[in-house]
C-alpha positions as CSV (number, residue, x, y, z in Angstrom):
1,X,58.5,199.0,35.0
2,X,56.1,198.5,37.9
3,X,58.2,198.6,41.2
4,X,56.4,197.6,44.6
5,X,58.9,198.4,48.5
6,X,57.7,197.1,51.4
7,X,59.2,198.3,54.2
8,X,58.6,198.8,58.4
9,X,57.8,195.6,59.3
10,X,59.3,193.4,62.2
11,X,59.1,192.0,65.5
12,X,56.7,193.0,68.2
13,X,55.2,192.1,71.0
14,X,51.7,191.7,71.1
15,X,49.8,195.0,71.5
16,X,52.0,197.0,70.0
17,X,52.1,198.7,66.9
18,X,54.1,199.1,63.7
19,X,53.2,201.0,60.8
20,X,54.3,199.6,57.3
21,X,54.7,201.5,53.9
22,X,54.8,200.9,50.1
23,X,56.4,203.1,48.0
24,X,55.0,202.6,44.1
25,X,56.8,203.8,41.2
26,X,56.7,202.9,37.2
27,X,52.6,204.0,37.3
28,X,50.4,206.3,37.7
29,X,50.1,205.3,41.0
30,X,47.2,208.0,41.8
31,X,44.8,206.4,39.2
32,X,44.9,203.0,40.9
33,X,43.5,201.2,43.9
34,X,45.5,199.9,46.1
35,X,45.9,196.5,48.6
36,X,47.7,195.2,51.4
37,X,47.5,191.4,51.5
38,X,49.1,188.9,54.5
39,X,50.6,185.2,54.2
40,X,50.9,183.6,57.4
41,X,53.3,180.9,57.8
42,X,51.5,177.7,56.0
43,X,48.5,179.3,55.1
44,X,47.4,181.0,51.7
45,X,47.4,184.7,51.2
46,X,45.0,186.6,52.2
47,X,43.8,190.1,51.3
48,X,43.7,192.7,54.4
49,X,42.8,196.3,53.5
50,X,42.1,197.8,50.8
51,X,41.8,202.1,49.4
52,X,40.7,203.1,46.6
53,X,41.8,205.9,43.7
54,X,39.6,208.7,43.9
55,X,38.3,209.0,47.3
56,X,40.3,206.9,49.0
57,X,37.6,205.1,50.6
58,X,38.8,201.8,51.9
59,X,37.7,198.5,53.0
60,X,38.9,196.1,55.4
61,X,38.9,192.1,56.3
62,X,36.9,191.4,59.6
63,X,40.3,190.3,61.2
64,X,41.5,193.4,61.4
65,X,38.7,195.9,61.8
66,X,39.6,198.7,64.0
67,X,43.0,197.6,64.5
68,X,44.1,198.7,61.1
69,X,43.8,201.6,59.0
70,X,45.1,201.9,55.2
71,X,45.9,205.0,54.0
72,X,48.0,206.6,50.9
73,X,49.6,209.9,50.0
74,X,49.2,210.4,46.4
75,X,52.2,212.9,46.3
76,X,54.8,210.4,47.4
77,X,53.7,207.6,45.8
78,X,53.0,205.5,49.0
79,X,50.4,203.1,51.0
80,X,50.4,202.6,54.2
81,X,49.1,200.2,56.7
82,X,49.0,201.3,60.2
83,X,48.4,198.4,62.5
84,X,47.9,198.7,66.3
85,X,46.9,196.4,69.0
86,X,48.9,193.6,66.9
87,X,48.1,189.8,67.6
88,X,50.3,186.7,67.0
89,X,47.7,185.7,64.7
90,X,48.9,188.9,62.8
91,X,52.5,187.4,62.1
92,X,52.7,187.2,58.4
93,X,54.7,188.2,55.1
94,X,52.6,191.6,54.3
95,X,52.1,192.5,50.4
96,X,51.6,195.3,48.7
97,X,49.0,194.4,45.6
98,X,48.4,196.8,42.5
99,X,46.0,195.5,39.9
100,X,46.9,197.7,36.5
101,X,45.1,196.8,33.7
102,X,44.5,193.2,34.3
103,X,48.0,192.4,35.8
104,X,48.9,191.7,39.2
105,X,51.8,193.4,40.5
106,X,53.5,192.5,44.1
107,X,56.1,193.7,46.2
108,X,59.2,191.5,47.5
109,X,56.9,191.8,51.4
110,X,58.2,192.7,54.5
111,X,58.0,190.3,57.4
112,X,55.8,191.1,60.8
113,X,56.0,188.9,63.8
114,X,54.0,189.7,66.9
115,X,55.5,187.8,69.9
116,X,56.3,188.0,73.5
């Protein structure tokens, strides 16, 4: 079955960095596109990056241009989101998204906090 890990995230203080990973399993994982979203606290989820299959080319909300960067190593099955110059805005449950024919899939999330 489809199996989505978070991991890496935690508390910082604002400016730093933290770099979070996904590791995929039960798919192909090198045919399929892959997302990161964010929930902040009271707010709905939203999506934040985004890399494609083939390619990789990658896409990214406004919010976090420059400040982010998606990447994935086909070989091990992972995504990562490398996030630098971190805000408290950032603070959120991140998500790791696959969309495999038609069906959602999500990982359990990993929490970041950006605080002083």
């Amino acid at each position: 079955q489809v199996q989505l890990v978070e991991s890496g995230g935690g508390l910082v203080q604002p400016g730093g960095s933290l770099r979070l990973s996904c590791a995929a399993s039960g798919f192909t994982f090198s045919n399929y596109a892959m997302r990161w979203y964010r929930q902040p606290p009271g707010k709905e989820r939203e999506l934040v990056a985004a890399i494609s299959s083939v390619g990789g080319s990658t896409n990214y909300a406004d919010y976090v241009k420059g400040r982010f960067t998606i990447s994935r190593d086909d070989a091990k099955k992972t995504v990562y989101l490398q996030m630098n110059s971190l805000k408290p805005e950032d603070t959120a449950r991140y998500y790791c998204n696959a969309r495999i024919w038609g069906t959602q899939y999500w990982g359990q999330g990993t929490q970041v906090t950006v605080s002083s």
